[in-house]
C-alpha angles and dihedrals in degrees: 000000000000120000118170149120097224090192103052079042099055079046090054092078085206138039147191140246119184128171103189126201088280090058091255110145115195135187127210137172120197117212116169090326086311097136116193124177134214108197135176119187119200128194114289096236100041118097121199115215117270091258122167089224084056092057120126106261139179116212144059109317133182122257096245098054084069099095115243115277116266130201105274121232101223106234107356124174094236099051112084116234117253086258099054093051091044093054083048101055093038088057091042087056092050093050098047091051087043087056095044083058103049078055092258107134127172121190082214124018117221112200115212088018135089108234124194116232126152110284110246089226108047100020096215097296122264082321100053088235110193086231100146103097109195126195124183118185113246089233087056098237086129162340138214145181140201130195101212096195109116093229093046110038091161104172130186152151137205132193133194113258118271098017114118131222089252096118092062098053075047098060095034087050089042094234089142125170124235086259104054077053101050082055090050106048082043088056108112106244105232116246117197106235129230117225132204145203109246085043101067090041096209122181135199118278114278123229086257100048087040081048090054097047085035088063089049090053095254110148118216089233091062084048098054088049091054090039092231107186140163143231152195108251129162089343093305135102105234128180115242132212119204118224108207139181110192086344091305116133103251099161144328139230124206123203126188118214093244080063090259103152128208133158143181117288131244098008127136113267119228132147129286117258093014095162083060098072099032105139087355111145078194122070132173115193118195134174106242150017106264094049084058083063104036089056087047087062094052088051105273110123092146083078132118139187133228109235095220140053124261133272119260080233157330114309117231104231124032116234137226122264088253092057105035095110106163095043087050087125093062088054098048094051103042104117076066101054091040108074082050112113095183125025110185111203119221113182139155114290089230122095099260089049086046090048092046089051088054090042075050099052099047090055098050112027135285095215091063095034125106135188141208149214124228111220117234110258097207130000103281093033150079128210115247113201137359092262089061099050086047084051092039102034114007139242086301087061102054097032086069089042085064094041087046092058117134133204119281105251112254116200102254104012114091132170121228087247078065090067097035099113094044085048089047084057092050092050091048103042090233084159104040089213095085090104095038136247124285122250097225097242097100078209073068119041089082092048106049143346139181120266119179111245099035138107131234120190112195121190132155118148129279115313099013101121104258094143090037084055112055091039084053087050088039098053088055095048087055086050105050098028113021092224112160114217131185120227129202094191098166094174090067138071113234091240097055093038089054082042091062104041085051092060095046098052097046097037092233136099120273094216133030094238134119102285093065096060115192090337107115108233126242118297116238085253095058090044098058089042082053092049087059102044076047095064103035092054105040144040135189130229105203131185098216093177128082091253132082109262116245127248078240091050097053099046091048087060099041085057094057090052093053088050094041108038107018085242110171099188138060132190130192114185115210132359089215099068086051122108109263107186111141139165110281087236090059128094119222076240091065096039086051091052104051086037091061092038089059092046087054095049093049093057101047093043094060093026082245124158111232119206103184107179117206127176118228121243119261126299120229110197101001113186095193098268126133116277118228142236090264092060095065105120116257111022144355085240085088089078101019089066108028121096100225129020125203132172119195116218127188121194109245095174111089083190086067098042151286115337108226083068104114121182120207105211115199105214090173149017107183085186115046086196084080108028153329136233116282148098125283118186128215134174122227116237095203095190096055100019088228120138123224137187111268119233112263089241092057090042078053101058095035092064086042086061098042086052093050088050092052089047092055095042093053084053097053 
């Protein structure tokens, strides 16, 4: 059967040929959307033989490349209907004009091949490699491309419109059509070649090839015991490199001297110079072949070289042994890498070097894995291989690169060197807050101050001031310090709690009420000068919606305020109006616990101060003495993790004393550098919600008092 418009087809300027999986070539020419097809049936049960001039190809062929007309078996099975052919041929179009303008153009398009052609966007390099690798489906769903220089590694796909992604789901699930199978069982099964010897027909290297590795210091005696050698091959001398495994030719690598690469096809691929490092506990990797040598000349014989480039850069997921294609060679000589205790990785300085030593190291080992530094060959400039630092600076040289070697970084496991700098700034006082920042009660300053990265949990039982308190402690810091702190304070309104930092501030009373007594209250001046400072210094975290904020919530907020603001405090106030959803299989002692882990990273992390208030459980039989860490609601973790512990006490006896005396109890100082465990007493302005230093007669008959009320308890 011969169906065809010669004439739209000669107009056509291009045809196609496609012999599908059923052995049913077709031809079309597209001319302003005009299609025409040329196609030839053959018997269904005839198969023609697997030949390359019978390959599937786009492009302009002779006509006597079409394959002679057969009879025709009306309605086979295995002949596709009109309509099938017709949709082929329309979604092949659309992804060959998809692929020009993405700049990807064949002189012949092959259907169900990849075929090699100079990537549009890094034109082959300075050699013009053909390293863009194209593949188009025979049935036309898609087509796809990939650059494999390492400093390219441009990737994409196209699809006809209107064609969805369905045959993908179909080949991952494995719901594949009799077709999809038929290509699969026809795939040619790759066999590693053996090479041998006389094949390859090297020679021995000839002046001018011993002058050019003489200029990069590369002796002739370090050539003969790698058996370095050269060939003719494609008119060219080009330098080879033997691949061997216990002496035996495995593959061979070929370098021109203008740094164009080629090798023998389909052979195993192992490292370069793998008898080298048979039963070493020492192993250098490098990234080429030179640098092999180049490390043999400072003394490092035990050194190998990886037989491809590098990647452009790290890949995201790390594959199985069965499909880790391109780091077969670590695989296959594995019994090799395996007795070494320590691998030191000495790849090029540039990105992809840096990328193939992390695709190294995951492989390997990190544990075992070492790095190095290149030197600078001049002022402005790095060594980039070890090639280069032999050329620069000479065997001595590199020879201390390789002894200078550190360990390769693992996530997690420092050294002390690591932290050198941040220890020198401790030592020196850079900061001037290494030995914290006062609190500004002079009763206190032995006691406690405030370091940035560390956690303070303050309890103390209802109405003691813990709130009061920390704003007090708050207000100085700013003084002194400026610091700016934010504060999710979910007890108070906005407006009080404005109210009382105000007073605070200006040292006068926000209202003219009874409480003020015959202090005059703050002018209108003071209190938008107060409304400034108010802004600048501090800023609210605020749960708008009808739910309890999280721990999560909170701290994510709290890190944009620190980026954001500079702030250098946090307070959470209290533990109780938090968010306390937890799995059914976890204890309040183990929510505790990560709640308060979280809390600590995050202030270490930011070099945040942390204040958490948490009010202790109820007390059955209190006598009026201070509570104690352990009585804090939920867990003993709240003291147990917390840097510093403070407990706030106000006199409630007016037989011990007067009752704005507070007394401010450290139950415990994680660091001695800022404070110690003991008692500090203050006494509550309440007009101005300032806190003072008590006199040291009042501090005497309170812990009179306090003594006389143990003594009674341990009676009772």
């Amino acid at each position: 059967l011969l169906m065809a418009a010669s004439t739209s087809a000669g107009a056509g300027g291009s045809g196609l040929l496609l012999a599908a999986r059923r052995r049913f070539p077709a031809a079309f020419a597209a001319a302003g959307g005009h299609r025409v097809g040329l196609l030839h049936s053959f018997p269904s049960r005839t198969r023609l033989p697997r030949r390359p001039e019978l390959a599937c190809c786009f492009g302009t062929a002779p006509a006597e490349a079409v394959p002679a007309a057969a009879p025709a078996t009306p309605r086979s099975r295995n002949v596709r209907s009109m309509e099938e052919r017709r949709a082929c041929e329309e979604r092949l179009g659309q992804v060959v004009e998809k692929m020009k303008k993405e700049g990807i153009d064949m002189s012949q398009w092959r259907l169900g091949t990849f075929q090699r052609t100079i990537c549009p966007q890094c034109e082959g390099g300075s050699t013009e490699e053909r390293s863009l690798s194209v593949f188009i489906r025979e049935d036309g769903t898609h087509g796809n491309w990939t650059c494999f220089r390492a400093n390219c590694g441009w990737k994409g796909y196209t699809q006809p419109d209107g064609v969805p992604k369905a045959y993908q789901a179909k080949k991952d699930s494995g719901n594949e059509n009799e077709s999809d199978q038929e290509v699969k069982a026809n795939q040619p099964v790759k066999v590693i070649r053996k090479l041998r010897e006389e094949d390859l027909r090297l020679e021995p290297l000839c002046d001018e090839l011993v002058t050019y590795f003489s200029e990069r210091m590369i002796s002739a005696k370090t050539l003969r015991r790698n058996n370095v050698s050269q060939r003719k091959r494609n008119n060219k001398i080009v330098i080879a490199f033997t691949y061997r495994r216990d002496k035996v030719l495995v593959g061979c690598k070929y370098r021109e001297v203008s740094k164009k690469f080629s090798q023998e096809a389909n052979t195993e691929k192992i490292l370069y110079g793998l008898d080298d490092i048979k039963q070493a506990r020492d192993i250098i990797i490098v990234e080429g072949e030179i640098d092999k040598l180049s490390m043999e000349e400072a003394g490092y014989c035990n050194c190998v070289s990886v037989p491809d480039g590098a990647p452009a850069q790290v890949s995201n997921k790390l594959p199985d042994k069965d499909h880790d294609k391109k780091y077969s060679y670590l695989w296959n000589c594995k019994e090799y890498l395996d007795p070494a205790s320590r691998i030191i990785l000495a790849t090029d300085a540039d990105p992809p070097g840096q990328a193939l030593a992390e695709e190294l190291a995951r492989r390997l080992g990190k544990e075992r894995c070492w790095r190095v530094k290149w030197p600078k060959k001049n002022e402005t400039e790095f060594c980039k291989d070890a090639n280069e630092v032999l050329m620069f600076l000479g065997p001595r040289a590199l020879k201390e690169v390789i002894e200078g070697a550190e360990l390769y970084p693992i996530r997690g496991l420092f050294n002390f060197k690591d932290f050198f700098p941040e220890i020198d700034s401790y030592y020196l006082g850079i900061h001037g807050d290494e030995l914290g920042i006062p609190t500004g009660w002079k009763c206190m300053d032995g006691l406690y101050k405030v370091v940035p990265g560390e956690l303070t949990i303050v309890t103390g039982v209802p109405n003691s001031g813990k709130s009061e308190w920390i704003d007090a402690l708050l207000c100085n810091i700013n003084n002194q310090c400026g610091w700016k702190f934010v504060l999710c304070s979910m007890e108070n309104k906005v407006r009080d709690h404005a109210r009382k930092l105000l007073e605070k501030h200006i040292k006068k009373p926000f209202f003219d009420a009874r409480y003020g007594g015959s202090v005059e209250r703050m002018s209108k001046d003071e209190f938008e000068e107060g409304k400034e400072w108010l802004n600048e210094s501090f800023h609210l975290i605020r749960c708008e919606d009808d739910c309890l904020p999280s721990i999560d919530w909170v701290l994510n907020l709290a890190k944009a305020a620190v980026l954001r603001h500079g702030v250098r405090g946090l307070v959470i106030d209290p533990y109780n109006e938090l968010d306390h959803q937890r799995p059914p299989n976890q204890t309040e002692t183990e929510y505790v616990s990560q709640i308060l882990t979280k809390i600590k990273r995050f202030a270490q992390h930011h070099s945040c101060h942390v204040w958490f208030v948490a009010h202790p459980r109820q007390l059955h039989n209190w006598t009026g003495a201070p509570p104690n860490m352990y009585d804090i609601s939920g867990s003993a973790h709240f003291i147990n993790k917390c840097d510093n512990g403070i407990v706030i006490h106000r006199n409630r006896d007016p037989d011990a004393g007067p009752v704005d005396v507070v007394q401010v109890c450290m139950k415990k100082v994680r660091n001695k550098v800022i404070g110690q465990i003991g008692d500090a007493f203050l006494t509550y302005d309440r007009i101005t919600g300032e806190y003072k230093e008590a006199d040291e007669a009042i501090v005497a008959k309170v812990v009179k008092q306090q003594i006389r009320q143990k003594s009674t308890s341990y009676q009772r």
